[in-house]
C-alpha positions in Angstrom: -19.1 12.0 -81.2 -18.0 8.6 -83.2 -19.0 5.4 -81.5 -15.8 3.5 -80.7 -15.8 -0.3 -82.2 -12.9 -2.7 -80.7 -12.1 -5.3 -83.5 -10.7 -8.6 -81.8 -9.6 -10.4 -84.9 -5.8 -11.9 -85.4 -5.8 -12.4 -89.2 -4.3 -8.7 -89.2 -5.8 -8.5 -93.0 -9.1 -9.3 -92.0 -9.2 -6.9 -89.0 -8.3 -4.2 -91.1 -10.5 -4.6 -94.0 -13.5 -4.5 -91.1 -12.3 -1.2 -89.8 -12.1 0.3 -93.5 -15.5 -0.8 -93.8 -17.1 0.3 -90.6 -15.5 3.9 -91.0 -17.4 4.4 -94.0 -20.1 4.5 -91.5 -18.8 6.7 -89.5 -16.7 5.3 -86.8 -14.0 4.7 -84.7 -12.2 0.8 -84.7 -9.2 -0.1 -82.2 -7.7 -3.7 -83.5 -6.2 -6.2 -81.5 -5.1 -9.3 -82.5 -4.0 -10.9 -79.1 -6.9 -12.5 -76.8 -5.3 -11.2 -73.4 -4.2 -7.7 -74.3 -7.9 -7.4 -75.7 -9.7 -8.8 -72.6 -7.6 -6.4 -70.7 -8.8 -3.6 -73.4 -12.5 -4.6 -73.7 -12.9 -4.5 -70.0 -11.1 -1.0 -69.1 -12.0 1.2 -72.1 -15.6 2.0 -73.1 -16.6 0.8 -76.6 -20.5 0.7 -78.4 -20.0 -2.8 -79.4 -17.1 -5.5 -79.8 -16.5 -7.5 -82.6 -15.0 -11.2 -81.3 -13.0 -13.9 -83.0 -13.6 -16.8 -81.4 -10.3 -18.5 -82.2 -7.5 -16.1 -80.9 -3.9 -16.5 -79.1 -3.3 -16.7 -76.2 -7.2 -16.2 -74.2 -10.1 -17.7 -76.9 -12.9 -15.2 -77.8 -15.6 -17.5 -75.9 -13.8 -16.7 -72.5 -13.7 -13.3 -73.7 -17.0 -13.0 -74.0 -17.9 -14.5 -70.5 -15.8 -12.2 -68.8 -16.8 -9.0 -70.4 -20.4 -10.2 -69.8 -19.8 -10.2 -66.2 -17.9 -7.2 -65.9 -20.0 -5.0 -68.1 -23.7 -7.0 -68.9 -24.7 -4.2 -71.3 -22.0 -4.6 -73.4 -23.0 -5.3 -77.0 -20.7 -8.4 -78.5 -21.0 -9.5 -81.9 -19.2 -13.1 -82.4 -16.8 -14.2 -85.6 -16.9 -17.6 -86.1 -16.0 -20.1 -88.4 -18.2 -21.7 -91.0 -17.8 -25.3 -89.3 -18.1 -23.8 -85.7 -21.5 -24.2 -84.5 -20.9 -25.2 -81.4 -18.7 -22.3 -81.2 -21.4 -20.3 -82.1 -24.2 -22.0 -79.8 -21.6 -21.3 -76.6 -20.8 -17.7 -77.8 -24.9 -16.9 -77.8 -25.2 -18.9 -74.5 -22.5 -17.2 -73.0 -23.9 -13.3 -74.2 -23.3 -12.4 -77.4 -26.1 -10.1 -78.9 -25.3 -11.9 -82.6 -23.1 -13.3 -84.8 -21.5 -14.0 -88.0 -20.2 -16.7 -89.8 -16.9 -16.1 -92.2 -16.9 -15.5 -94.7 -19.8 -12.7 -94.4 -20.8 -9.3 -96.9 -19.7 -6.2 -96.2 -23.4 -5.0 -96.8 -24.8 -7.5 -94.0 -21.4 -7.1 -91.6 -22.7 -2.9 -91.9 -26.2 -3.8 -91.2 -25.6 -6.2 -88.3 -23.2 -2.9 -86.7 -25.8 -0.6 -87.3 -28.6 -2.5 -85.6 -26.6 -3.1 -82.2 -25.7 0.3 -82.0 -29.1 1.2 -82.3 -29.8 -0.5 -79.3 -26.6 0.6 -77.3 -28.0 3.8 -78.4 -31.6 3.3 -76.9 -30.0 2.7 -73.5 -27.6 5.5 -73.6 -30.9 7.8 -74.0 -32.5 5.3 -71.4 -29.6 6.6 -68.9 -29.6 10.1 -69.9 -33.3 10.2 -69.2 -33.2 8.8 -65.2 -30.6 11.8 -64.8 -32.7 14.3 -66.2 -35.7 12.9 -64.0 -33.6 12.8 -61.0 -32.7 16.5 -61.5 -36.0 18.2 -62.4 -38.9 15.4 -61.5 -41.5 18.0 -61.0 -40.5 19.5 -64.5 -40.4 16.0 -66.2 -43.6 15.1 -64.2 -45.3 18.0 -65.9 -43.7 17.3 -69.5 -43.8 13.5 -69.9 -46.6 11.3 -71.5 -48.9 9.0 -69.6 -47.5 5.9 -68.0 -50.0 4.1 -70.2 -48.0 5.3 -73.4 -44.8 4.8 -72.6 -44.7 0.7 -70.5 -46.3 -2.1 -72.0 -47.5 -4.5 -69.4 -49.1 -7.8 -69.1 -50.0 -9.5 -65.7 -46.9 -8.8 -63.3 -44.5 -8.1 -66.3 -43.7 -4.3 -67.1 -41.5 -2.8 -70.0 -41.2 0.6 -69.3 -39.6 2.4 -72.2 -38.7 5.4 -70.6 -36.1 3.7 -68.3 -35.7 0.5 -70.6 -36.4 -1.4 -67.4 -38.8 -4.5 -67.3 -40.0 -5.6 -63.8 -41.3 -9.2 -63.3 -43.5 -9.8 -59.7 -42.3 -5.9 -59.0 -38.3 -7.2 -59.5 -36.1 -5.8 -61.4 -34.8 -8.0 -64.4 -31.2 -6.7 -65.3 -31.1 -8.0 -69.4 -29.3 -6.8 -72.4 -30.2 -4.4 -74.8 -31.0 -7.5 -77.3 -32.9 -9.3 -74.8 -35.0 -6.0 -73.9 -35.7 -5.8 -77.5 -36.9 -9.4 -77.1 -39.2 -9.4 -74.4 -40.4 -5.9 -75.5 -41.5 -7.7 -79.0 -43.2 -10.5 -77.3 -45.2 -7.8 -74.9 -46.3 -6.0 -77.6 -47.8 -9.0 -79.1 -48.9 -11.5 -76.3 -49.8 -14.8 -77.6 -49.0 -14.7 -80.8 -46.8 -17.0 -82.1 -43.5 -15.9 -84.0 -41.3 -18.4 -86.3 -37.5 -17.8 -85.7 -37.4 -15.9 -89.2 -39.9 -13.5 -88.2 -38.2 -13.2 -84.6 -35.0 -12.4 -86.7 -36.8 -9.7 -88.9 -39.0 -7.9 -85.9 -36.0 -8.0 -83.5 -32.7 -8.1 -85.0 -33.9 -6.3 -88.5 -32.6 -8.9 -90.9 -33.6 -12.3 -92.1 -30.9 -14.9 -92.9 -31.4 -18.6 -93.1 -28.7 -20.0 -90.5 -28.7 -17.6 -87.8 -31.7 -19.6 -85.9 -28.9 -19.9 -82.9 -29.5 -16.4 -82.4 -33.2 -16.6 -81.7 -32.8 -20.1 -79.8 -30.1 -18.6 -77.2 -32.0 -15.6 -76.6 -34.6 -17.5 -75.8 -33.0 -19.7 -73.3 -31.8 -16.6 -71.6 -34.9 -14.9 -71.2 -36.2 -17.9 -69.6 -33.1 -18.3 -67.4 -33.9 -14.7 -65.9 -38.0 -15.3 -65.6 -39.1 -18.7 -65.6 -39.0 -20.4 -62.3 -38.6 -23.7 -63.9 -36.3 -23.1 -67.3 -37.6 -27.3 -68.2 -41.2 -26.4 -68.0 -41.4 -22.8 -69.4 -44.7 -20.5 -68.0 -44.4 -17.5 -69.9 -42.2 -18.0 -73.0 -43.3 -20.9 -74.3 -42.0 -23.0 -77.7 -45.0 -24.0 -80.1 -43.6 -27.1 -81.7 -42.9 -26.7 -85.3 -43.8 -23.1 -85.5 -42.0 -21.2 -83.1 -42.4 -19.0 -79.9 -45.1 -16.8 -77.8 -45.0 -15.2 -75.2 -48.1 -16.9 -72.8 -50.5 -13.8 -71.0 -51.5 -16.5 -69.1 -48.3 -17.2 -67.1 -47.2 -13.6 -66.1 -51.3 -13.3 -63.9 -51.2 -13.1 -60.4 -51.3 -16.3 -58.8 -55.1 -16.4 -57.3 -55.3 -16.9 -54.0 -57.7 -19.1 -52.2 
């Protein structure tokens, strides 16, 4: 079965030449070119990722994107933004997005960016699939699947189980996206090692562009939102000035008790 991509793009030409392109890989594109008929599309109809103008009639594609994010918080967004529209680019990250581009963008890199959200979306489909099939034969799964140890990484009182593409922080659940998981999942597997943005770009959203530093920074600030207790005086994900980000072993122990 195709994964469905809905284009929200009102330059008509531009929407179109994105949909040629993304069928050559294989899949299905609605278009619509009006921001309140797409909210109202994005939010009842199931689609693998969204591509979102920012600048639309009618609704803007950063309200969009806040909407849809509370509605359905896995949905993968990538956002379309101008050139000269950081800002618009900083508030789309802050607000969601998994990623975006700045017009005018490649073919080649638009294809590549498409391909590596679905293979997230894809990773949490199987994610799903799996709790069903565990909750229908747990005995037979029990038997089958590999030891705990193989399949969660965890350090202190943070778990990433891959099996369920769950992390648990203090035994809670933390409800992230599929780019966030990927995130955290990066930083567990390498605990305090420090990553520049560039390398955060390459090991977790499997491309390298000078520019795209947004992405890494928002991410960041999200993560933190959802673990840190004190976002101003980060514990666990913490900036290395001039180089970059770790992910400190250190905060995630047990608080000792006296």
């Amino acid at each position: 079965m195709k994964d469905n991509i809905l284009i929200i793009e009102d330059e008509i030409d531009i929407a179109k030449l994105i949909k040629v392109h993304l069928s050559e890989l294989d899949l299905h594109c609605d278009i619509c070119t009006q921001g309140d008929k797409a909210l109202q599309q994005a939010l009842t109809k199931d689609y693998q990722l969204i591509l979102l103008d920012v600048m639309l009639p009618g609704i803007s594609g950063l309200d969009i994107c806040r909407q849809v994010r509370q509605e359905k918080p896995l949905q993968s967004i990538i956002m379309l933004t101008s050139k000269t529209s950081e800002i618009d680019r900083i508030l789309g990250l802050e607000l969601g997005a998994d990623d975006y581009m700045t017009k005018p963008f490649s073919i080649r890199e638009l294809q590549a960016r498409v391909r590596s959200q679905l293979r997230r979306v894809h990773a949490v489909v199987a994610k799903n699939s799996t709790e069903i099939d565990n909750r229908l034969n747990e005995e037979d799964v029990a038997e089958k699947s590999v030891p705990l140890e193989q399949t969660a990484t965890s350090i202190g009182q943070l778990q990433v189980d891959h099996r369920y593409h769950q992390v648990t922080y203090k035994s809670k659940a933390i409800n992230l996206t599929a780019t966030e998981f990927e995130l955290i999942d990066f930083f567990c597997k390498h605990p305090d090692q420090v990553f520049s943005r560039a390398q955060l770009l390459d090991g977790v959203w499997g491309y390298h562009h000078n520019g795209y530093e947004h992405t890494v920074n928002s991410h960041i600030n999200r993560l933190r939102r959802k673990l840190e207790e004190d976002c101003a005086e980060p514990k666990i994900i913490q900036t290395v000035w001039g180089v970059g980000y770790k992910l400190n072993s250190t905060g995630v122990m047990p608080e000792l008790t006296p």
